[in-house]
C-alpha positions as CSV (number, residue, x, y, z in Angstrom):
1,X,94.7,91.2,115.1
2,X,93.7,93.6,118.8
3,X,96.4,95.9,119.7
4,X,98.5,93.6,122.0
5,X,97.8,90.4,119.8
6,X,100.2,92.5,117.7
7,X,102.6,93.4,119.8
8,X,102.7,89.6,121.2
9,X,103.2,88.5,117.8
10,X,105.7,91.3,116.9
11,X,108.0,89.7,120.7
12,X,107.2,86.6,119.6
13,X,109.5,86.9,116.3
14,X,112.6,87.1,118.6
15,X,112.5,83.3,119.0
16,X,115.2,82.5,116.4
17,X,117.4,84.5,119.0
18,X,115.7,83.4,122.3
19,X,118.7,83.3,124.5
20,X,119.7,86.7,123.6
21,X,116.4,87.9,124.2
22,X,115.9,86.6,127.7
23,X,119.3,87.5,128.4
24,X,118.3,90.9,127.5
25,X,115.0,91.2,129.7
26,X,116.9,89.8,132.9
27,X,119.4,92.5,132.5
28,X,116.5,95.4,132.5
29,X,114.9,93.3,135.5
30,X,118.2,93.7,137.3
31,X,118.7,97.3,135.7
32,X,115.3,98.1,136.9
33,X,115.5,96.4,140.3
34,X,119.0,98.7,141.0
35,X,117.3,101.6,139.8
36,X,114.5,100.9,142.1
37,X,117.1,100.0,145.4
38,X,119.0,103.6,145.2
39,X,115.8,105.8,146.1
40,X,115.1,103.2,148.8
41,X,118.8,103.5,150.2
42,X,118.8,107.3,149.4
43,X,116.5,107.7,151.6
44,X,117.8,105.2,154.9
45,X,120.9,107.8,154.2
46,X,118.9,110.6,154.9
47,X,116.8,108.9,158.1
48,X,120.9,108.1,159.4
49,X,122.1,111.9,159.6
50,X,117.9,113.1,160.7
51,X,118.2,111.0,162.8
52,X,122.1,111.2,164.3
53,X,120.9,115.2,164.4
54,X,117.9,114.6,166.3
55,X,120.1,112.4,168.9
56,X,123.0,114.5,169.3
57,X,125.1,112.0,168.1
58,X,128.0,112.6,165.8
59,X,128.5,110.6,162.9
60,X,131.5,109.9,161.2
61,X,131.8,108.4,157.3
62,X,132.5,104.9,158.0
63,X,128.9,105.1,159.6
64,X,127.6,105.6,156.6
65,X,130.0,103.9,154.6
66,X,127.7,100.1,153.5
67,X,124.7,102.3,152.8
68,X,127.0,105.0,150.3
69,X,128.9,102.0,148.9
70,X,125.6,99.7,147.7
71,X,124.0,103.5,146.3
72,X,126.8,104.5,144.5
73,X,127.6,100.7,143.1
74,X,123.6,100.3,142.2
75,X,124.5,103.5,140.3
76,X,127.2,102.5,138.7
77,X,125.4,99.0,137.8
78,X,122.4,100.6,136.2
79,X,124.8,103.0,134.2
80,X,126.9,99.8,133.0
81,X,123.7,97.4,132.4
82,X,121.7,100.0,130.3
83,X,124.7,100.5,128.4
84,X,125.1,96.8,127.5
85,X,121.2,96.5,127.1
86,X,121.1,99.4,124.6
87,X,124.2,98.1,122.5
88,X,123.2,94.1,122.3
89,X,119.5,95.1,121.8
90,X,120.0,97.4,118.9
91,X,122.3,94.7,117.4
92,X,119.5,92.0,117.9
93,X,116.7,94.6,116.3
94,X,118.8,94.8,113.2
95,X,119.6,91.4,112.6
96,X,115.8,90.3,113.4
97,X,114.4,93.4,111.0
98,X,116.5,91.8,107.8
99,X,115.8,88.5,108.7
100,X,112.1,89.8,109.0
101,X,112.8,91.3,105.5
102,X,114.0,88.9,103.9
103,X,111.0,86.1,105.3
104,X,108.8,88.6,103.8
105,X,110.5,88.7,100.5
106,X,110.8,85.0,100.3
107,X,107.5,84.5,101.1
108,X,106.0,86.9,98.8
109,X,107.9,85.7,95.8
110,X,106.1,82.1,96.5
111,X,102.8,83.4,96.4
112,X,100.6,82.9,93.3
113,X,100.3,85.3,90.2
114,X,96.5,85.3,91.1
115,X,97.7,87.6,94.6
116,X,100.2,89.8,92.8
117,X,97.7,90.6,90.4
118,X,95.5,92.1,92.6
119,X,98.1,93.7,94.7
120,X,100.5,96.5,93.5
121,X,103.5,95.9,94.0
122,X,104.1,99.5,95.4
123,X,102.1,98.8,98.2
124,X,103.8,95.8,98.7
125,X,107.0,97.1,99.1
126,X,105.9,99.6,101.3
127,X,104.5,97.0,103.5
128,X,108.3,95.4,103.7
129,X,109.8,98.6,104.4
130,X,107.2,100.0,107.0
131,X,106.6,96.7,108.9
132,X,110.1,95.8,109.0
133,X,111.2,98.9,110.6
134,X,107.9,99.1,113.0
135,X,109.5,95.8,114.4
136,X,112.5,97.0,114.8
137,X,111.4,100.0,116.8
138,X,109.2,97.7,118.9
139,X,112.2,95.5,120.0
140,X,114.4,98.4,120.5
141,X,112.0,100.3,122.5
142,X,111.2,97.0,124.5
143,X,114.8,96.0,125.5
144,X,115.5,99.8,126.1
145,X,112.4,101.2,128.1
146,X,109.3,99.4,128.4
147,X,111.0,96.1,129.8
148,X,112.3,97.8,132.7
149,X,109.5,100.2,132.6
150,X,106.7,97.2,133.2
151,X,108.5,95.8,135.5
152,X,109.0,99.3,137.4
153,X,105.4,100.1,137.7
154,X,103.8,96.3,137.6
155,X,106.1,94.6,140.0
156,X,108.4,96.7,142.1
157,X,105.5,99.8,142.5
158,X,103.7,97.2,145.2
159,X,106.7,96.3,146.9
160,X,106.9,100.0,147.9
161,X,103.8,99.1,150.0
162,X,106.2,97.7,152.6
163,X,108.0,100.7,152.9
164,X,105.0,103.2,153.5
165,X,101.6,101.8,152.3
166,X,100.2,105.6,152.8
167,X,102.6,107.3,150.6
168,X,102.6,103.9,148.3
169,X,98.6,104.1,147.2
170,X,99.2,107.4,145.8
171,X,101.5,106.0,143.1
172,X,99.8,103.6,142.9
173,X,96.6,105.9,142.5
174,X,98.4,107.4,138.9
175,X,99.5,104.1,137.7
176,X,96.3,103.6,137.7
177,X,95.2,106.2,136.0
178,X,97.7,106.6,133.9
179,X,96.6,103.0,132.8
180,X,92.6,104.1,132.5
181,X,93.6,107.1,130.5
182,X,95.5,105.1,127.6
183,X,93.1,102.6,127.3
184,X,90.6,105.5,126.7
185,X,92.3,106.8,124.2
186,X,93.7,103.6,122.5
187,X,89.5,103.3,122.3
188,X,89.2,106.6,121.0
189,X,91.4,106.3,118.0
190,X,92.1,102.2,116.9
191,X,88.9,103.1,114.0
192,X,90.8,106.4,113.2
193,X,94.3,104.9,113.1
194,X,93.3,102.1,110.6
195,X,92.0,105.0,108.3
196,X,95.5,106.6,108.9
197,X,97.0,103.3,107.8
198,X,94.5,103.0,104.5
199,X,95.5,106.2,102.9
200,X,99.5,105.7,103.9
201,X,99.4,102.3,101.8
202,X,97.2,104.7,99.0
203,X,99.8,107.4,98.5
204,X,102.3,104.7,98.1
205,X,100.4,102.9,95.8
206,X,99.4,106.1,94.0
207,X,103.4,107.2,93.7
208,X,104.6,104.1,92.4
209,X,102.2,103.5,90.0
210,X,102.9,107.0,88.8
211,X,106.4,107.2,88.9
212,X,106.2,103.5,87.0
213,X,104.4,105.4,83.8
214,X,106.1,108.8,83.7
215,X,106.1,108.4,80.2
216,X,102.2,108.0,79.8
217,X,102.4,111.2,81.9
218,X,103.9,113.0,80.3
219,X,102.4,112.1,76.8
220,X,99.1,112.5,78.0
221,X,100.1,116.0,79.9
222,X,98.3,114.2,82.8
223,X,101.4,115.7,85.0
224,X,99.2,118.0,86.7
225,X,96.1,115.8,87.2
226,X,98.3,113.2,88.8
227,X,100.0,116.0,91.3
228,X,96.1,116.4,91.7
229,X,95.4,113.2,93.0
230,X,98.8,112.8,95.4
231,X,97.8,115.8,97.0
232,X,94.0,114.7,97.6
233,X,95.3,111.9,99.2
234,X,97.7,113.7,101.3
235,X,94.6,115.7,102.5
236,X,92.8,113.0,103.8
237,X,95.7,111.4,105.3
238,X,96.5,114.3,107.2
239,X,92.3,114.8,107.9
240,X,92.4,111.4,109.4
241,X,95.9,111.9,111.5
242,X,95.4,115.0,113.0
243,X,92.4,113.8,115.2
244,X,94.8,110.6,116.0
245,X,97.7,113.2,117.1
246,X,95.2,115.5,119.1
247,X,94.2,112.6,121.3
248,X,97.3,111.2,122.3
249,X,98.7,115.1,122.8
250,X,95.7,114.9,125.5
251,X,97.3,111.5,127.1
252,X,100.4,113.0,127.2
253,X,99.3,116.3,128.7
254,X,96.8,114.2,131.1
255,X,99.9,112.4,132.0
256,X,102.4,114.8,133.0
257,X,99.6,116.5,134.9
258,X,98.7,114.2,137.1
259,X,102.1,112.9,137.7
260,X,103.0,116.6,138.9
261,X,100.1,116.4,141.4
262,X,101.0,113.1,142.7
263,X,104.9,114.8,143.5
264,X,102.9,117.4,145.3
265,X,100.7,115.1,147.0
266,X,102.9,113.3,148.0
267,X,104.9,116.2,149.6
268,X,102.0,117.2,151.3
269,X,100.7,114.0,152.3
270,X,104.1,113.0,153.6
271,X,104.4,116.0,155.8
272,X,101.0,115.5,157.2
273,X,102.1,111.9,158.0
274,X,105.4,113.1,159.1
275,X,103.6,115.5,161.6
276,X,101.7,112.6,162.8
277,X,104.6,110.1,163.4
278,X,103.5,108.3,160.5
279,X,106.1,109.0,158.0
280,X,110.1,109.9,158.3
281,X,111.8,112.1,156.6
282,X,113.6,109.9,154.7
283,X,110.7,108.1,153.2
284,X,109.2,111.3,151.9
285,X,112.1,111.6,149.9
286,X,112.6,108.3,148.9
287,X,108.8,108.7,147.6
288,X,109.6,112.0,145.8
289,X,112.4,110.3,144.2
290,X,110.1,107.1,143.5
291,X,107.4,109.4,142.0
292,X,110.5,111.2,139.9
293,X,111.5,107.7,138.4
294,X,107.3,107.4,137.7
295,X,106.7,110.0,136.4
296,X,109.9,109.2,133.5
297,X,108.5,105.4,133.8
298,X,105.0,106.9,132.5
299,X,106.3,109.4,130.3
300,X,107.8,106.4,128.0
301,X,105.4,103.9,128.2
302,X,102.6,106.7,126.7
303,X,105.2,107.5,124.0
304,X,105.8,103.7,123.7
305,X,102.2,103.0,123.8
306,X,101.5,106.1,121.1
307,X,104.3,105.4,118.8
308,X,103.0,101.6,119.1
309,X,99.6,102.2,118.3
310,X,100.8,105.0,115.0
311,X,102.9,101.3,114.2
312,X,100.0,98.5,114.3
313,X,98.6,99.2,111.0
314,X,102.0,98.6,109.6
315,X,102.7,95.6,111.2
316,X,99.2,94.1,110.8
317,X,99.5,94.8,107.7
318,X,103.0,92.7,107.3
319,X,101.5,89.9,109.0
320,X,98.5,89.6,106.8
321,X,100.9,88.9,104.0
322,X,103.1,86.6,106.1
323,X,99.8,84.8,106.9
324,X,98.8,84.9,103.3
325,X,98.5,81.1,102.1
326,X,99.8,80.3,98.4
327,X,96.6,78.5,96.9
328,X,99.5,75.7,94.5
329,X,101.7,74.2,97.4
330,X,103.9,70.9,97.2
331,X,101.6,67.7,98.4
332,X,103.4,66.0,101.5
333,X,104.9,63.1,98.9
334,X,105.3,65.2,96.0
335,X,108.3,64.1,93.6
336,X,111.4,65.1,91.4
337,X,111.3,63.0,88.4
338,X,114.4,64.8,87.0
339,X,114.6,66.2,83.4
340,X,110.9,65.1,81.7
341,X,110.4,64.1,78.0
342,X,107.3,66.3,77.3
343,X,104.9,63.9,76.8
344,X,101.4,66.6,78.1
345,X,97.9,64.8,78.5
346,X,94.9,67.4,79.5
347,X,92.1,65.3,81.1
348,X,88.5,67.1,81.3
349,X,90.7,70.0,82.9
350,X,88.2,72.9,84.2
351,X,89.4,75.8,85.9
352,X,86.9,79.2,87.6
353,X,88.6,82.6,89.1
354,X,86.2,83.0,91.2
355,X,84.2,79.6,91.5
356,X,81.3,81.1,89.5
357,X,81.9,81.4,86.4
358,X,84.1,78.8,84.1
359,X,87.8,79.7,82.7
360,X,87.5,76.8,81.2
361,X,85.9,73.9,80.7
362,X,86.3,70.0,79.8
363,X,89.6,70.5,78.1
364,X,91.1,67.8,76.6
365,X,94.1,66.7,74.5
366,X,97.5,64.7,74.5
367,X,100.5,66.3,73.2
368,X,103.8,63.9,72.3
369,X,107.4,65.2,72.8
370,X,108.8,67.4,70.7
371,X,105.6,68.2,68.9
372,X,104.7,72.1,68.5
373,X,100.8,72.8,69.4
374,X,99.6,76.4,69.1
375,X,96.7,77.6,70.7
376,X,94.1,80.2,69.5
377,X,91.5,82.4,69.8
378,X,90.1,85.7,70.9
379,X,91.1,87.5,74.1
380,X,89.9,86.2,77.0
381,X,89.0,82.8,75.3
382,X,91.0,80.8,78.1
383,X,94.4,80.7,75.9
384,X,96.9,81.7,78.7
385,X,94.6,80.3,81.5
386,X,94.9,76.7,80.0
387,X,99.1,77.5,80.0
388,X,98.8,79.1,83.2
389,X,97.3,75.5,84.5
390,X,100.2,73.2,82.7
391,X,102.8,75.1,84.9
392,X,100.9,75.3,87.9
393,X,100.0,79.2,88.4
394,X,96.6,77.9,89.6
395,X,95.6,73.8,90.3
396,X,92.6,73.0,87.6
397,X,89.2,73.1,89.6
398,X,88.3,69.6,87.8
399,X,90.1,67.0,86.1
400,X,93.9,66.7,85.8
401,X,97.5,67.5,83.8
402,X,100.0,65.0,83.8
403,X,103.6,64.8,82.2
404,X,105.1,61.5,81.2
405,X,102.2,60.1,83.3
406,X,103.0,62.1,86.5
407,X,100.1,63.9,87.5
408,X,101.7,67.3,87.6
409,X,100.5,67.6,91.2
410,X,102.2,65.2,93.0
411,X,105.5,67.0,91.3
412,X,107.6,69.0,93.5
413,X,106.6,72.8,91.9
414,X,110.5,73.9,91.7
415,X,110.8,70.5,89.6
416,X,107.7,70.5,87.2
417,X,108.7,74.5,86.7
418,X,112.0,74.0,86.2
419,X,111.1,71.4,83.0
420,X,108.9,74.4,81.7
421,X,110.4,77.6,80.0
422,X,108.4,80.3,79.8
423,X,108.6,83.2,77.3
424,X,106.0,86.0,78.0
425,X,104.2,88.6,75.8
426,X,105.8,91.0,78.4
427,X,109.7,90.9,78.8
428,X,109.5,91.5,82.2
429,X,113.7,92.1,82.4
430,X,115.2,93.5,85.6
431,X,117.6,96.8,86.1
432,X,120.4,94.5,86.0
433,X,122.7,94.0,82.8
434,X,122.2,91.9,80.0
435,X,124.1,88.6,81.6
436,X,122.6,88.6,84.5
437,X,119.0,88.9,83.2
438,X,120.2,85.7,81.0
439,X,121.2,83.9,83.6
440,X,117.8,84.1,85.2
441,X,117.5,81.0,82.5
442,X,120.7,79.3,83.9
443,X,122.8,80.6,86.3
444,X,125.8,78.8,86.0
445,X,125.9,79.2,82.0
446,X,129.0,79.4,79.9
447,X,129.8,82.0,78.2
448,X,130.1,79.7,74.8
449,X,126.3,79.1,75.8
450,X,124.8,82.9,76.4
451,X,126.3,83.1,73.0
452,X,124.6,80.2,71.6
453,X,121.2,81.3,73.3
454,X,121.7,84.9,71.9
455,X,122.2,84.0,68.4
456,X,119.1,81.6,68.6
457,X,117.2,84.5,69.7
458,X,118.6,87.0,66.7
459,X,119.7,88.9,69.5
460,X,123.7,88.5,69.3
461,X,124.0,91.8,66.9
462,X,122.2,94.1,69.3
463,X,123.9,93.2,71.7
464,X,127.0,93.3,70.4
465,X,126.5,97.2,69.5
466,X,126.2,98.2,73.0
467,X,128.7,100.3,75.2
468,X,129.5,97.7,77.2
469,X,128.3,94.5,75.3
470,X,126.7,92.2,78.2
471,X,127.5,93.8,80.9
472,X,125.3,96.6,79.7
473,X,122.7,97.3,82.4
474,X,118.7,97.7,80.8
475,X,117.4,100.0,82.8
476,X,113.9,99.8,84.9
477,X,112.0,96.6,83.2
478,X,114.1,96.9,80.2
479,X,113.3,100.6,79.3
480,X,117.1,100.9,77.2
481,X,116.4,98.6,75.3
482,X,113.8,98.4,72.4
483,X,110.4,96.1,72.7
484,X,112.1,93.9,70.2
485,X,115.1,93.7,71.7
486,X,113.8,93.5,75.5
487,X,111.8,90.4,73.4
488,X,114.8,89.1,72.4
489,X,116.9,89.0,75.3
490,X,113.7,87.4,77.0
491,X,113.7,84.4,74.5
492,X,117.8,84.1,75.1
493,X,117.2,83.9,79.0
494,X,114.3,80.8,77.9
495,X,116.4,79.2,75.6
496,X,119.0,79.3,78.0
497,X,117.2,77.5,80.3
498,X,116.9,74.2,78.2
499,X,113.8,73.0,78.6
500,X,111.8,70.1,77.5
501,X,108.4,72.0,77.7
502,X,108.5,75.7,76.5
503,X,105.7,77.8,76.1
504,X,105.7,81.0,74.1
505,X,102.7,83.5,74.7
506,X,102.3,85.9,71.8
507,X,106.5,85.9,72.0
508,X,106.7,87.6,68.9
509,X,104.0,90.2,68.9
510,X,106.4,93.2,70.1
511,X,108.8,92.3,67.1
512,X,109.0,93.8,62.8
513,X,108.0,91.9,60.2
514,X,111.8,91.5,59.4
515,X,112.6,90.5,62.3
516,X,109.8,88.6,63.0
517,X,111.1,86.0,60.2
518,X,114.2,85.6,61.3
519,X,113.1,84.9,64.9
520,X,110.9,82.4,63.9
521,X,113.3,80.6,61.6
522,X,115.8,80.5,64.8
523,X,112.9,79.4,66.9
524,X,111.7,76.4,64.8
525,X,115.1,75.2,65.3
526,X,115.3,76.0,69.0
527,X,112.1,74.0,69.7
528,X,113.2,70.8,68.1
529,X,112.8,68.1,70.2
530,X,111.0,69.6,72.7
531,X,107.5,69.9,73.5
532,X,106.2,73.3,72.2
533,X,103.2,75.4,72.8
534,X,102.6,78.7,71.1
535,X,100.0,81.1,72.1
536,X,99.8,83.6,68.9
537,X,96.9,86.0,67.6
538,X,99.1,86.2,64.0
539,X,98.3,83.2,62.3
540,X,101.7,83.7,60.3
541,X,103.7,82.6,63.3
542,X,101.9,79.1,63.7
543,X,101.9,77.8,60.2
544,X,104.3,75.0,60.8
545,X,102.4,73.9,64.1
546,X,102.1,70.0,64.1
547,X,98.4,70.9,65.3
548,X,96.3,74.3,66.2
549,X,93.3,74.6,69.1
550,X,91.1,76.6,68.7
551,X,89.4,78.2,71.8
552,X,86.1,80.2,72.8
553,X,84.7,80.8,75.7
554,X,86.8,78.5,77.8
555,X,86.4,75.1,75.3
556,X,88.8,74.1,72.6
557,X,85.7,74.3,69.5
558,X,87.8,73.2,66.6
559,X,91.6,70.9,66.4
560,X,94.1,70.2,63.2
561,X,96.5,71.7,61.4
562,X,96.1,74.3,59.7
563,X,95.0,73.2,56.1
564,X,92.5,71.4,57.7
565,X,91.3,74.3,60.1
566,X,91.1,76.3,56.8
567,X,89.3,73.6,55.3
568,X,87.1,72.9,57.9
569,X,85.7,76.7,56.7
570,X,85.0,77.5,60.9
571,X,86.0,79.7,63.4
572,X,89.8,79.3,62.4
573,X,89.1,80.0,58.9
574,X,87.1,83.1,59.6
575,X,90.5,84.3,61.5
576,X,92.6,82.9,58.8
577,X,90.6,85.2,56.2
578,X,90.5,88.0,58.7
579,X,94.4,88.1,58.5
580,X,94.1,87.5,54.7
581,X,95.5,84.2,54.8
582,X,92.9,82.1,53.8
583,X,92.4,82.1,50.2
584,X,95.8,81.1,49.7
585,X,95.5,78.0,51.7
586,X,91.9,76.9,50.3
587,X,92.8,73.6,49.7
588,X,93.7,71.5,52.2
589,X,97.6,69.8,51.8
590,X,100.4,68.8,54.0
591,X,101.8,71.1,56.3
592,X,105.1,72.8,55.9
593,X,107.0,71.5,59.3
594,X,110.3,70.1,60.1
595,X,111.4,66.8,58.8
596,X,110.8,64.0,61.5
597,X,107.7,65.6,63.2
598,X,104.8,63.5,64.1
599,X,101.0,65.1,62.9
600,X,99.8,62.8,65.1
601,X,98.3,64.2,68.2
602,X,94.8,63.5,70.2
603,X,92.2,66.1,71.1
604,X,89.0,66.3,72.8
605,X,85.7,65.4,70.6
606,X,84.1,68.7,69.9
């Protein structure tokens, strides 16, 4: 976006408060118009008594008595009008920056993981702040000054053509090139400023992600190397600024130059015409005091126009994330079926990052409720993309997902999500207690249920030993707590949640041996009767899956349980023997998995 399509835009968010807004801009028309009528009138004063001097004839004060009355009440009405402008227009800035705020916030939390992952959230949060307050500043300064001020110079200046077109083309002259002058600059330093901009959104970036891993820091003694880096940030920021300053402190010296020569021109001019019969004394003065007004008019609207310019990066920067579109949206007729059975069917499902190369590829299989599936293979084999696909982080490039015959698609996405639970290999817990990071899963829970959900998660003990039980606050992503029992609490807050889907990504990995067991004795009794799928790299965990899949490259390459992996002697036995499982379980047998569980399940051929 140019320079004014930014500060359009930024006017244009005023519309939820429209009527307050052009209530606002009439007031500094009239406030400007008044402000405009007392040098005018000021000036008829001064042509009365030149004149009554010149004649001989006395005056008394009732003579003068309309023209003092309507200068000293379009006083008193600019006083009382900028008054009321300033207060309802910083009221309206502040309501429109949080409501700005919180858009942005909203909005952000609906985009995909697939943005957030490749921007920090440091920078993002700068963004918010920066923008935010940018706006407000813009509205503030609009309602304040630069309304009355554009309608000073832009629409009242050429009215004082019918007062004394002579005297009128000198102002005229510097609006003029007052105007030539910051559109030379704003030339001059748009490239520069967008640099300026760049390396701001850096050191926040920089900071956050530093002040994130103070630990690593610390351990590494990388305390200095990292002040290192801040500070050759700060140099370039401040390389790129100071050119950017040195220019507008040119405009602004340019300006109050030439708006001291058009005062004496105009004294001089005047006095000339005044000599010649062409001028009065009284319009001299009223010009003076028109040039005075000017001259203040000018003075803002090149700090208005600076301060704007320093605040366009911000903003354009807010409004490319505003104008960021989520690539997984509701369809026009999408649906709430309500609470699903679990019944999964992956139809030649292929998915690409980047439309090159393949995720994955022609993956296929049909999963019945309440069956557990686990899914294997080595990093970056298209585990957690597959997962990633069933609740809609990205829409499969090729073929389809459905749930109890709904293609997942035409559900609503707070519907289809809300039958999923979701238990990451990362915590991810907020600086907020206990209770309220288990209610994430539910927030109207009772508290006979955050106990049920605790003790399912072997997490009831722990929590019971701190200070203040669940009302005990974590700390920044969970840092109190151990990884086991940030794990913990995060398979509470999904158990909570009471899905009929629920997907665990290596859920135990951050967990003892000891532990480990108990864990997965609770959760083989938390997934009955719900559709399960396990992501694990420990073989151990998925021993009682009704049936395993095994990925590479993006294709599910081998499909049973896991006797009959083992006994198939391929790529799921090599891992089985890797982990020093496999000799053990040579011979293929039945599978050790809760009564009342189905083995049957379809998969792709291979």
């Amino acid at each position: 976006m140019s320079f004014f399509a930014v500060y359009r835009r930024v006017l244009a968010q005023l519309a939820p408060e429209a009527a307050l807004a052009i209530l606002l801009a009439l007031a500094n028309i009239a406030v400007a118009a008044a402000q405009f009528a007392e040098p005018l009138l000021f000036g008829r004063i001064i042509d009365r008594l030149t004149g009554a001097q010149t004649q001989q004839a006395p005056l008394v004060m009732m003579d003068l008595a309309p023209m003092l009355g309507a200068w000293v009440g379009f006083g008193l009405f600019s006083i009382a009008g900028s008054a009321l402008v300033a207060l309802n227009a910083d009221r309206l800035s502040h309501r429109r920056r949080l409501g700005m705020m919180a858009a942005y916030f909203d909005h952000v939390l609906h985009l995909p993981l697939s943005f957030h992952s490749l921007v920090h959230s440091g920078r993002l949060l700068k963004i918010m702040l920066d923008g935010a307050q940018a706006m407000f500043w813009i509205w503030l300064s609009f309602f304040r000054e630069n309304c009355a001020s554009a309608m000073a110079l832009f629409v009242l200046l050429p009215m004082t053509l019918f007062v004394n077109w002579r005297l009128a083309a000198i102002l005229i002259v510097l609006v003029i090139c007052f105007g030539l002058l910051t559109s030379f600059v704003l030339r001059r330093t748009e490239t520069l400023q967008g640099a300026v901009e760049r390396f701001s959104s850096d050191l926040a970036e920089h900071a956050s992600d530093a002040l994130g891993n103070v630990p690593v820091i610390q351990s590494f003694t990388r305390v200095e190397s990292e002040s290192r880096a801040m500070r050759r940030i700060i140099d370039a920021l401040l390389a790129a600024q100071m050119p950017v300053l040195s220019w507008w402190a040119i405009a602004a010296v340019a300006t109050r130059a030439s708006s001291t020569l058009s005062i004496l021109s105009i004294f001089l001019v005047g006095i000339w015409l005044h000599l010649h019969d062409l001028a009065t004394v009284g319009e001299i003065v009223t010009f003076i005091n028109f040039a005075t007004m000017l001259i203040g008019r000018l003075e803002q609207m090149v700090g208005f126009v600076n301060s704007l310019f320093m605040q366009t990066g911000r903003v354009r920067d807010f409004f490319e994330v505003i104008d960021t579109r989520a690539i997984v949206e509701d369809r026009p007729n999408a649906i709430d079926p309500g609470r699903l059975t679990g019944r999964v069917v992956f139809d030649r499902v292929g998915f690409s990052y980047d439309g090159a190369r393949q995720a994955v590829s022609d993956i296929s299989f049909a999963v019945e409720p309440g069956q557990t599936i686990a899914l294997v293979g080595a990093t970056g084999s298209g585990k957690s993309t597959t997962m990633s696909l069933l609740h809609r982080v990205f829409d499969p490039t090729s073929g389809g997902i459905s749930i109890d015959g709904i293609d997942i698609r035409d559900m609503r996405l707070v519907a289809l999500r809300r039958n999923i639970g979701v238990v990451f290999q990362e915590p991810m817990l907020f600086a907020r207690s206990i209770e309220e990071n288990l209610r994430v899963g539910k927030p109207d829970a009772t508290p006979a249920e955050l106990e049920l959900a605790l003790e399912r998660a072997q997490a009831k003990d722990f929590v019971a030993r701190q200070t203040e039980g669940l009302l005990s606050r974590v700390g920044e992503r969970g840092r109190s707590l151990s990884g086991g029992e940030r794990q913990r609490v995060s398979i509470a807050r999904a158990l909570l949640k009471d899905p009929p889907i629920m997907i665990f990504d290596e859920a135990t990995s951050a967990l003892d041996a000891t532990t480990e067991r108990q864990i997965q004795a609770a959760l083989d009794a938390a997934t009955k009767g719900r559709t399960t799928f396990v992501i694990a790299h420990r073989l151990a965990t998925i021993r009682n899956a009704d049936r395993i899949l095994v990925f590479e490259a993006g294709r599910i390459v081998e499909s049973g349980s896991f006797e009959e992996l083992v006994a198939l002697d391929g790529r799921f036995a090599q891992l089985a023997r890797a982990q020093f499982m496999a000799p053990a379980l040579a011979s293929p047998g039945p599978a050790a998995r809760p009564a009342g569980q189905s083995t049957e399940i379809s998969a792709a051929p291979i």
